[in-house]
N, C-alpha and C positions, 0 to 999 in steps of 0.2 A: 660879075654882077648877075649871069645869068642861074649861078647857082641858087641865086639866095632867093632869086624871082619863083626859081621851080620850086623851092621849098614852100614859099607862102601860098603857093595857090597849092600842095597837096595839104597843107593845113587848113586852109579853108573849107577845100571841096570835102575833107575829113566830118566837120564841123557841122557841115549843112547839112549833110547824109543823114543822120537819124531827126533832123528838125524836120526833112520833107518826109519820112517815113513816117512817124507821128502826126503830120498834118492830113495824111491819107487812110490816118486810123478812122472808120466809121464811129460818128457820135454817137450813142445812146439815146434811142429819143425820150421825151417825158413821161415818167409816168407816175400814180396818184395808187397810194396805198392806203387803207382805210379799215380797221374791224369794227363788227358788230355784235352785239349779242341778241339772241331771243332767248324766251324762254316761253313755256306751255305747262298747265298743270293736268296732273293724270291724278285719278281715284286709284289705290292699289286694291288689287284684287286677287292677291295670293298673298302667303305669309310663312314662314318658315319658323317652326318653334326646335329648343336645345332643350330636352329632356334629360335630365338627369338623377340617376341612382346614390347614395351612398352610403353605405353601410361598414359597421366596424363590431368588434369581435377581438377575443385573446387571442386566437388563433386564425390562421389563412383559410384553413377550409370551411369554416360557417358564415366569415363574413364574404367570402366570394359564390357559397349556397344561397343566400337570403338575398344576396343582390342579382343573382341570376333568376330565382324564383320572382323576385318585382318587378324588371326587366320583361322578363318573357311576358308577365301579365298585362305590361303595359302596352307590349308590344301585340298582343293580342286584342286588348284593345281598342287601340288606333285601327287595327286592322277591322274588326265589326265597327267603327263609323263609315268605314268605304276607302282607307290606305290601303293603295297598293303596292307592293316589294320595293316599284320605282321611287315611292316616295317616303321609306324610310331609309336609314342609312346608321351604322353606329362609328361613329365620331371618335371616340376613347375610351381607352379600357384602361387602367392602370391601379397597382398594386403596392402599396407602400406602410411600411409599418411606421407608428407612435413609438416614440423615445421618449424614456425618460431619464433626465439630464439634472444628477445631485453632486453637490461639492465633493470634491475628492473620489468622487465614484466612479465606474466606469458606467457609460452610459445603458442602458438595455432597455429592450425591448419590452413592452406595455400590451400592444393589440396590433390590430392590422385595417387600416381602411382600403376597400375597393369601391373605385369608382367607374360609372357604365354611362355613358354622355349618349345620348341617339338623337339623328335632325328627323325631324317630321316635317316636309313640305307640303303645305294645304292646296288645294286647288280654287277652295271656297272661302271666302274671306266669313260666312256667317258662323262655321266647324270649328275659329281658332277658341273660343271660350270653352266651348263642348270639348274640344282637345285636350285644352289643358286641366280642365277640371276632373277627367277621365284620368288621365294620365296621372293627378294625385292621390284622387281614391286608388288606386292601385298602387302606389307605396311609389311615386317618384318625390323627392325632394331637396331638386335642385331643378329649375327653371331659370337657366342662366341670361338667355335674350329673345328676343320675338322679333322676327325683322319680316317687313311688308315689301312687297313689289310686286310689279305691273305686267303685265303680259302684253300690253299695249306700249310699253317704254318705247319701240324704234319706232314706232308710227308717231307717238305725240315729240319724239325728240326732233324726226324731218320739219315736222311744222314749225320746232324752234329754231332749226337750222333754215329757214326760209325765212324766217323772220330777224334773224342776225342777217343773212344776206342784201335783204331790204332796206336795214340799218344801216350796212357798211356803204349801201349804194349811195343813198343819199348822203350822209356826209362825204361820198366821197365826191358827185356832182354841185354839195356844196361849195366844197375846196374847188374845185375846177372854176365854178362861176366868180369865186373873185380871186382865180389867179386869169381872169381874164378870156377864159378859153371853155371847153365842152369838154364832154367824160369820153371814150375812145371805148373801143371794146376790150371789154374781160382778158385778161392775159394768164392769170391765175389765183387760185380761191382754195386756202387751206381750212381744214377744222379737227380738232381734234379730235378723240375719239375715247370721250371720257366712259367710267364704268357704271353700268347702270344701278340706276340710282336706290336704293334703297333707307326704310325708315326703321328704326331700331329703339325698343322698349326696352328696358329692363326691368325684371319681376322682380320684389325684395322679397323678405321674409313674410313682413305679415299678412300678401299678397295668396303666398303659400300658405299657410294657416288658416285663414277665411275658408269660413264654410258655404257662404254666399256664391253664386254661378258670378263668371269672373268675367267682368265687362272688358267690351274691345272696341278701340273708336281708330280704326285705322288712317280717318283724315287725308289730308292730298299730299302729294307728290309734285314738288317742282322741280322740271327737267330745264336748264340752263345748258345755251351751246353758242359757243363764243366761233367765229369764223373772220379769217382774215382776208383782205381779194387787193389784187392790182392791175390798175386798168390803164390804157394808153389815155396822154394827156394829149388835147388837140388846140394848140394857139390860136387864139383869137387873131383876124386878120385885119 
C-alpha cells in the first residue's frame, strides 16, 4: 500500500507546483487608455511653384535649343524678383520623340518633344502671381501645381498636440469617475508624426492663356494631431 500512497502525493505536489507559481505572478494593476485629437489652423506663407517648358521640333537639336533658350530666361527671371540658387531647383529634363503609328507600316519617327520641369520655392506668399505670370511671358507653358506651406507648421502643430492631450485627459478621467475610481499618473503618451501639411492647386490651360495678372488666395491650413496616453487607474475605496 505504501507504494501507491507515495505515488499520489508526487502527483499531487506535481499538480499544485505551477498553480502556487502563477498565484505569485504579480497582477497588472489598472489602467485607462484614451486618445484625443486637436487640431489648430495656420495661414501658409510660402508656396512652391512647378514651372514648366515644352517644346517640339523635327529634330533633337532645336527642340532642346528653344527649350534651353525659355528656361534660362525664366530662370533669369525668377532670379530678378529676389530667387536665390537655394530656391530654384530643376526637377526633370527628359527627351522623347513623336511616333507615328499607320496600318501595316513600320512605325517612325515624326519630331522630338523636350521637356525642362523647375521648382521655384517662394518665401513670400504676395511674389507667387508675380512668379508665375513672369514665368509665362518668358515662354513657360506647363504650370503643373502650386502647393502652399507654413513656416510656422511645428509651432501651431504643438498647440494641436496639447490640445489632443487635453481631450484624451478628460475622457480618460471621464471613464475613471464611473468606473468608480480617479485618474493615476501618466504612464505613456504616443503621437504620430504626420507630414507637414501642405495645400495644392492645380493651374489648367486657360489659367495659362490669360492675359490678366493671375490671382492667389492661399486660405488656411488645418494642422490635426491625433495622441494616444495611458494612465494608472486608482479604485474607489
Amino acid at each position: 500500500m505504501r507504494p501507491s500512497v507515495a505515488v499520489a502525493v508526487l502527483v499531487i505536489s506535481g499538480a499544485l507546483t505551477p498553480a502556487i507559481a502563477w498565484s505569485q505572478a504579480p497582477t497588472p494593476p489598472p489602467q485607462i487608455v484614451a486618445t484625443g485629437t486637436g487640431e489648430a489652423a495656420v495661414s501658409p506663407d510660402r508656396a512652391t511653384i512647378f514651372v514648366g517648358v515644352q517644346t517640339r521640333a523635327p529634330t533633337v537639336g532645336p527642340a532642346a535649343a528653344e527649350n534651353a533658350r525659355r528656361q534660362r530666361a525664366i530662370i533669369d527671371t525668377l532670379r530678378a524678383l529676389g530667387l536665390g540658387s537655394d530656391q530654384l531647383a530643376t526637377l526633370n529634363y527628359s527627351v522623347s520623340p513623336e511616333m507615328q503609328y499607320s496600318p501595316n507600316q513600320t512605325p517612325k519617327v515624326t519630331g522630338y518633344v523636350v521637356r525642362n520641369t523647375i521648382r521655384a520655392s517662394l518665401r513670400r506668399i504676395e511674389d507667387v502671381g508675380k512668379a508665375i505670370d513672369a514665368a509665362l511671358a518668358k515662354g513657360a507653358n506647363e504650370i503643373s501645381s502650386l502647393q502652399f506651406t507654413s513656416s510656422k507648421a511645428d509651432s501651431v502643430r504643438r498647440i494641436a498636440m496639447a490640445e489632443a492631450v487635453a481631450s484624451a485627459r478628460a475622457d480618460a478621467e471621464a471613464i475613471a469617475r464611473a468606473a468608480g475610481g480617479t485618474l493615476g499618473s501618466l504612464l505613456e503618451a504616443t503621437t504620430s508624426a504626420p507630414p507637414r501639411p501642405f495645400q495644392e492647386m492645380a493651374l489648367g490651360r486657360a489659367q495659362i492663356a490669360a492675359n490678366a495678372p493671375t490671382p492667389i488666395e492661399p486660405g488656411e491650413q488645418t494642422i490635426s494631431v491625433t495622441v494616444t496616453a495611458r494612465w494608472a487607474f486608482i479604485a474607489g475605496r
